[in-house]
C-alpha positions as CSV (number, residue, x, y, z in Angstrom):
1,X,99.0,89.3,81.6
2,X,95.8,91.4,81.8
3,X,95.1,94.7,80.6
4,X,94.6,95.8,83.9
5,X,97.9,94.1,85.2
6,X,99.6,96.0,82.5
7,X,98.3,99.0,83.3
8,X,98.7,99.2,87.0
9,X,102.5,98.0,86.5
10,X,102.9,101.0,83.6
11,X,101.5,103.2,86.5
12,X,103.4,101.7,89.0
13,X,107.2,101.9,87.5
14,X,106.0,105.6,86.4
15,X,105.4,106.3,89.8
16,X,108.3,104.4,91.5
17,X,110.8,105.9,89.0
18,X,109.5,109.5,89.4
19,X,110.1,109.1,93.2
20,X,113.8,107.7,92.5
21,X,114.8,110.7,90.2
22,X,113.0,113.7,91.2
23,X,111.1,113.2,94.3
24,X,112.3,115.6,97.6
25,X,112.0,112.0,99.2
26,X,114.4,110.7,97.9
27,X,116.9,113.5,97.6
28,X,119.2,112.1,100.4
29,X,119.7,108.7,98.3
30,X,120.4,110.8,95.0
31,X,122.5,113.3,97.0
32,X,124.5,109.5,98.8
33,X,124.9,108.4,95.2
34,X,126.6,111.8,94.0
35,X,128.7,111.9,96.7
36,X,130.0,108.3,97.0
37,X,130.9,108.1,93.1
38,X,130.9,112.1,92.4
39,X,128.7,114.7,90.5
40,X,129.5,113.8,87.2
41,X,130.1,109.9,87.6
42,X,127.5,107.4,85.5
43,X,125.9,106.1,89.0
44,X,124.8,109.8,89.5
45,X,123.8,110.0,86.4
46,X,121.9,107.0,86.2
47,X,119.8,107.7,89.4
48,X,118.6,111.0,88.2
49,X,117.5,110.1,84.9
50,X,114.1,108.8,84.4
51,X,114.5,107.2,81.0
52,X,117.4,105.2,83.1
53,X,115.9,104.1,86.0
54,X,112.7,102.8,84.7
55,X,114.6,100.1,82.7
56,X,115.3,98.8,86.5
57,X,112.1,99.8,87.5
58,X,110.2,97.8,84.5
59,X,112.3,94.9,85.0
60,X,111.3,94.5,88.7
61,X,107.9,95.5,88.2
62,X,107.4,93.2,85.1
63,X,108.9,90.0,87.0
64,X,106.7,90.7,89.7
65,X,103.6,91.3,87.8
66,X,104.4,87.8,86.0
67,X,104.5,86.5,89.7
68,X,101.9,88.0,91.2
69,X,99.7,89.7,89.1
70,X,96.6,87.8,89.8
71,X,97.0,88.5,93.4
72,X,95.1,91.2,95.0
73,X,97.4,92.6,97.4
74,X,99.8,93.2,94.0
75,X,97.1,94.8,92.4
76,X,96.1,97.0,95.5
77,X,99.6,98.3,95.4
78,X,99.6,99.1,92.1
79,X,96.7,100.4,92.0
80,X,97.8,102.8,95.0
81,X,101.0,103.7,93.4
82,X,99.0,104.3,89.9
83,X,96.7,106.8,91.4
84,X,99.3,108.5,92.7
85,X,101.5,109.1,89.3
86,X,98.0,110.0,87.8
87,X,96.8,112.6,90.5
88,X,100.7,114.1,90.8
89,X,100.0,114.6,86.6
90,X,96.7,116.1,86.7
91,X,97.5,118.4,90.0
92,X,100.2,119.4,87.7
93,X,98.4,119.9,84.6
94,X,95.3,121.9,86.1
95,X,97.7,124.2,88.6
């Protein structure tokens, strides 16, 4: 794998698991979760914690990047989902 595979799928499962745990996005799924197993259960838990869901998140993101990391439309993606993650971080950081 390339540097730049690596870091476009580092960028990409920080992005993807920020919008599973804290993103207004995707409130309704965390909010389905809660209520299906309850506040308190471990599936609650583990979709609202970031250290949690990027374990998934890697794991797709790796296998893919094995599978298709050469390929442009994977790298486009990444890279979309990369620049994202890094101008959330610096919008926050400079507000």
């Amino acid at each position: 794998m390339s540097a730049l595979v690596f870091l476009l799928s580092l960028g990409t499962v920080c992005r993807v698991t920020r919008f599973i745990t804290k993103d207004a996005l995707a409130a309704r799924f965390r909010s389905r979760v809660a209520d299906r197993f309850g506040d308190d259960s471990q599936q609650a838990y583990l979709v609202s914690c970031g250290w949690c869901v990027s374990v998934w998140v890697a794991a797709a993101v790796t296998a893919l990047a094995y599978w298709a990391g050469d390929e442009t439309w994977y790298q486009a993606g990444a890279m979309v989902l990369t620049l994202s993650y890094l101008t959330g971080l610096a919008g926050n950081w400079l507000d």
